[in-house]
C-alpha positions as CSV (number, residue, x, y, z in Angstrom):
1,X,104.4,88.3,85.5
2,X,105.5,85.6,87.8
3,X,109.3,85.7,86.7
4,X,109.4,89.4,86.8
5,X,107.7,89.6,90.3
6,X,109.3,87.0,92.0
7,X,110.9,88.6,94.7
8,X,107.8,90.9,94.9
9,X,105.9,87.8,95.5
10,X,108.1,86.1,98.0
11,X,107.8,89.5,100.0
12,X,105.8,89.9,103.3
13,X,103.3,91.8,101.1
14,X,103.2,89.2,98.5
15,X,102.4,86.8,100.8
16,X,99.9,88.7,102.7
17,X,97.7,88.4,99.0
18,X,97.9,85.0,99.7
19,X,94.2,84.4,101.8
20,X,92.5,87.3,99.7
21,X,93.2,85.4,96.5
22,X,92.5,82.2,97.8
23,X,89.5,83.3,99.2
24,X,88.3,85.2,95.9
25,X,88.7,81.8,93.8
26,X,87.2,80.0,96.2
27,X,83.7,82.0,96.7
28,X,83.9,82.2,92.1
29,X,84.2,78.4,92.4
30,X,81.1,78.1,95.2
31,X,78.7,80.9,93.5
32,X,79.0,79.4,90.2
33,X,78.5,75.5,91.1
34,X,75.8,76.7,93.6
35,X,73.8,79.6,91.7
36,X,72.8,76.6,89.3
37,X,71.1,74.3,92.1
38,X,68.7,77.5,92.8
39,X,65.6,75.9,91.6
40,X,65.0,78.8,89.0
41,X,68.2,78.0,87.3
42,X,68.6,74.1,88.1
43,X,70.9,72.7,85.6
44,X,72.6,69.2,85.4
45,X,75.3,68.1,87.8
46,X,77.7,68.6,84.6
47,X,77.0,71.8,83.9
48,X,76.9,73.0,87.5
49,X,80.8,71.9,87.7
50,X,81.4,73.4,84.1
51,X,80.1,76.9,85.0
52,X,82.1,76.3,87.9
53,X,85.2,75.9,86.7
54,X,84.7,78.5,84.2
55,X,83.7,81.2,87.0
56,X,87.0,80.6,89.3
57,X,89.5,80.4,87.0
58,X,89.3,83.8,85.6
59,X,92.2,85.6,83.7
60,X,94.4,86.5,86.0
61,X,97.2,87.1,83.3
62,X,94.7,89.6,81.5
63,X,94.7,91.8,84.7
64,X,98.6,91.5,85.6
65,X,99.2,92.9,81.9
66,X,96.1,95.7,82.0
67,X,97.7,97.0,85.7
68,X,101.2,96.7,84.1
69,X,99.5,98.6,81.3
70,X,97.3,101.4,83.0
71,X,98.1,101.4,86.1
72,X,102.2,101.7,86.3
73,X,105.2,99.5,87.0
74,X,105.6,95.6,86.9
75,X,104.9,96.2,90.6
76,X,101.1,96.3,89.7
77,X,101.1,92.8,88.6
78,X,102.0,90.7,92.0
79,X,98.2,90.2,92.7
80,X,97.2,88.7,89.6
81,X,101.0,86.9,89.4
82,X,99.5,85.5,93.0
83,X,95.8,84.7,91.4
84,X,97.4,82.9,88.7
85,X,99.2,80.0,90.7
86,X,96.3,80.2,93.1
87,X,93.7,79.5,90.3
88,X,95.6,77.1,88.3
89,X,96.1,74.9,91.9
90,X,92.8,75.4,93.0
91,X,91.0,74.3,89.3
92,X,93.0,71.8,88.4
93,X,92.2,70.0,92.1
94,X,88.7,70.6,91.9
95,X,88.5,69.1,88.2
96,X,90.6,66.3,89.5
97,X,88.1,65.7,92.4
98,X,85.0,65.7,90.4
99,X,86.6,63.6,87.2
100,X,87.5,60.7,90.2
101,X,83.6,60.3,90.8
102,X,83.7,62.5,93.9
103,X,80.9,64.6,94.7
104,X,81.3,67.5,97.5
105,X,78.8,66.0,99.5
106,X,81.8,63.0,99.6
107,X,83.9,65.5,100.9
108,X,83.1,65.2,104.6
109,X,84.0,61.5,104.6
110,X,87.0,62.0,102.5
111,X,88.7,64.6,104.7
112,X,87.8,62.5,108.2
113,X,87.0,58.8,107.1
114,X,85.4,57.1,110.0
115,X,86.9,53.6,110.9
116,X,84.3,51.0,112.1
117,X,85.0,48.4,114.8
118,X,87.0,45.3,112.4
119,X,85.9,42.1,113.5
């Protein structure tokens, strides 16, 4: 999908998909590490990141070939060409981040470290 759709992608519309996509993997990625700290469901720290991961990266290659499919023309495809380079990014850093020891709650302090007075 991404080879056929290439120019389709690097269109003005393509890259208006951009946020939407981003923004879809991101909230799978947040629901599905925080549905598990509800205290009804509380599960290991390890398992909150595996349902995690297992949530945002959904197939987006299944949907680019069901709307090529069903739904028409290679055209059909440029959103879930767009999710799959979104989701692969997006899980692969995440799973990097949390197999380095990193917690979110380290996040804050990683994005704006805080310099003390040096002696």
């Amino acid at each position: 999908p991404l080879a056929l759709n290439q120019s389709q992608i690097l269109s003005k519309d393509g890259l208006q998909l951009v946020l939407p996509v981003l923004a879809f993997h991101a909230v799978a990625f947040a629901i599905g590490y925080w549905i598990l700290k509800i205290p009804a469901f509380r599960q290991r720290e390890e398992v909150c990141r595996t349902v995690s991961l297992c949530s945002g990266m959904q197939s987006s290659t299944m949907a680019g070939l069901l709307a090529i499919q069903f739904l028409g023309g290679s055209s059909q495809a440029v959103p879930a060409a767009c999710s799959v380079i979104a989701m692969a990014v997006m899980g692969f850093s995440l799973a990097s981040f949390w197999g380095s020891g990193y917690r979110l709650r380290d996040l804050p302090s990683l994005l704006a470290p805080q310099t003390g007075p040096t002696v």
